[in-house]
C-alpha positions in Angstrom: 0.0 0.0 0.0 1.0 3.5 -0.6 1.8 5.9 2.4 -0.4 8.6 2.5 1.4 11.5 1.2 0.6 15.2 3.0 -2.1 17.4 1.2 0.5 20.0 -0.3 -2.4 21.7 -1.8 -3.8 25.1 0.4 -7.2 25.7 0.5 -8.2 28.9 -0.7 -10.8 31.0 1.0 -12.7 32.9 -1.7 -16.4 33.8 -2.4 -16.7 30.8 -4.7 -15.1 28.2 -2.3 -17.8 29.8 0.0 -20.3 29.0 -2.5 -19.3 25.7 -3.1 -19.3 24.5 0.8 -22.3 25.8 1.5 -23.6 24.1 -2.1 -22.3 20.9 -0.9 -23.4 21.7 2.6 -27.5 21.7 1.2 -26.6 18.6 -0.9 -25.7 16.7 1.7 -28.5 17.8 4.3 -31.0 17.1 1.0 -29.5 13.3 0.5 -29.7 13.0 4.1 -33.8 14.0 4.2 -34.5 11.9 1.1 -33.0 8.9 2.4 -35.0 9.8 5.8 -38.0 9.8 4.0 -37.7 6.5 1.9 -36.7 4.7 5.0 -39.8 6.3 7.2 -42.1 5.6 3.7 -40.6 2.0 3.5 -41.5 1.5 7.4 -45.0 2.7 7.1 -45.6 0.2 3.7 -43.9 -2.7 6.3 -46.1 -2.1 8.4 -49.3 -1.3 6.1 -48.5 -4.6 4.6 -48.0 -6.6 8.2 -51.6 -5.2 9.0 -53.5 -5.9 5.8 -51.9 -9.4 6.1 -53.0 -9.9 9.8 -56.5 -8.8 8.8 -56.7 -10.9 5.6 -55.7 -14.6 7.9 -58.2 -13.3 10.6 -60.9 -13.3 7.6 -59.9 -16.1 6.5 -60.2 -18.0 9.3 -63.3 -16.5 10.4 -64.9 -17.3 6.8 -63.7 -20.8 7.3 -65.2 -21.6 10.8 -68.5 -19.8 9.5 -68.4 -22.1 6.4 -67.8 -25.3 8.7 -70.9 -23.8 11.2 -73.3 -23.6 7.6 -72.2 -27.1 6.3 -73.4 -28.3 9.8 -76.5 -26.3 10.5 -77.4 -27.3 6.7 -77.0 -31.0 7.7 -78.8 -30.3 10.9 -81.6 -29.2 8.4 -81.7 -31.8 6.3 -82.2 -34.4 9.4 -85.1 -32.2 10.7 -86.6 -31.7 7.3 -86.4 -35.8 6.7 -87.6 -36.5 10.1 -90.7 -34.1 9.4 -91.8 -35.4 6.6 -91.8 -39.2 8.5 -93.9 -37.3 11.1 -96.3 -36.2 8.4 -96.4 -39.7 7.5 -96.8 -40.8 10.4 -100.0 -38.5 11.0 -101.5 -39.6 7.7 -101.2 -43.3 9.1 -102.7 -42.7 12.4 -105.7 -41.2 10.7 -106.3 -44.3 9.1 -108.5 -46.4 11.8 -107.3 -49.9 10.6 -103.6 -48.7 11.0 -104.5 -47.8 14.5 -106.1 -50.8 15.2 -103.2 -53.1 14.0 -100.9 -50.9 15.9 -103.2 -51.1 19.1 -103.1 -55.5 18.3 -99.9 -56.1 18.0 -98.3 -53.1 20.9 -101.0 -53.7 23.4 -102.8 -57.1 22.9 -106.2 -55.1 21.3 -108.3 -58.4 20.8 -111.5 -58.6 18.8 -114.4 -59.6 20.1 -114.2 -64.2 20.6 -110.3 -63.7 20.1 -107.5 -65.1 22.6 -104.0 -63.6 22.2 -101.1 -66.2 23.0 -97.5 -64.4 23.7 -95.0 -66.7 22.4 -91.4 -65.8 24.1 -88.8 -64.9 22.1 -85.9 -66.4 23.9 -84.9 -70.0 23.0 -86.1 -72.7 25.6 -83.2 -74.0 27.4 -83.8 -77.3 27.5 
């Protein structure tokens, strides 16, 4: 490496030297603000993005526990819709008075009139 040699050149203190520090002076404040402001700009946009991001995965996961809550009140429908159109069913039978005698026969030993009922158990003899 080369040894630094002494500046053998004298500064000069005229108007345009003046000029030219105080030029260089502004420049330097001005580079100094700009970068200030693209650093404080790029810091808000971080941060902008960090909260738009935040609130997008909180949508998301709300949308997908609202979808899982629909798909399951939906089912929940479908069983209460199937089960009310077996009730209606059922209400059209029990209207009928020979349904609700054959029901009333075979539940509760209904007999006619001269008729004997025999229960037969269901259970195997053991013999």
């Amino acid at each position: 490496m080369a040894k630094k040699q002494p500046e053998s050149v004298a500064r000069l203190d005229s108007t345009y030297m003046k000029h030219y520090d105080a030029y260089m002076e502004r420049h330097q404040r001005r580079k100094k603000r700009l970068v200030r402001r693209l650093v404080s700009f790029a810091l808000i946009l971080t941060i902008i993005a960090g909260v738009m991001g935040v609130y997008h995965y909180q949508q998301q996961s709300l949308y997908s526990q609202k979808h899982e809550q629909y798909q399951q009140l939906q089912q929940d429908m479908d069983a209460l819709k199937k089960e009310e159109k077996d009730l209606k069913q059922e209400i059209e039978l029990l209207n009928n008075e020979e349904y609700v005698l054959q029901i009333a026969r075979t539940n509760y030993f209904f007999s006619k009139e001269g008729e004997i009922i025999f229960k037969i158990p269901n259970e195997d003899p053991s013999y």
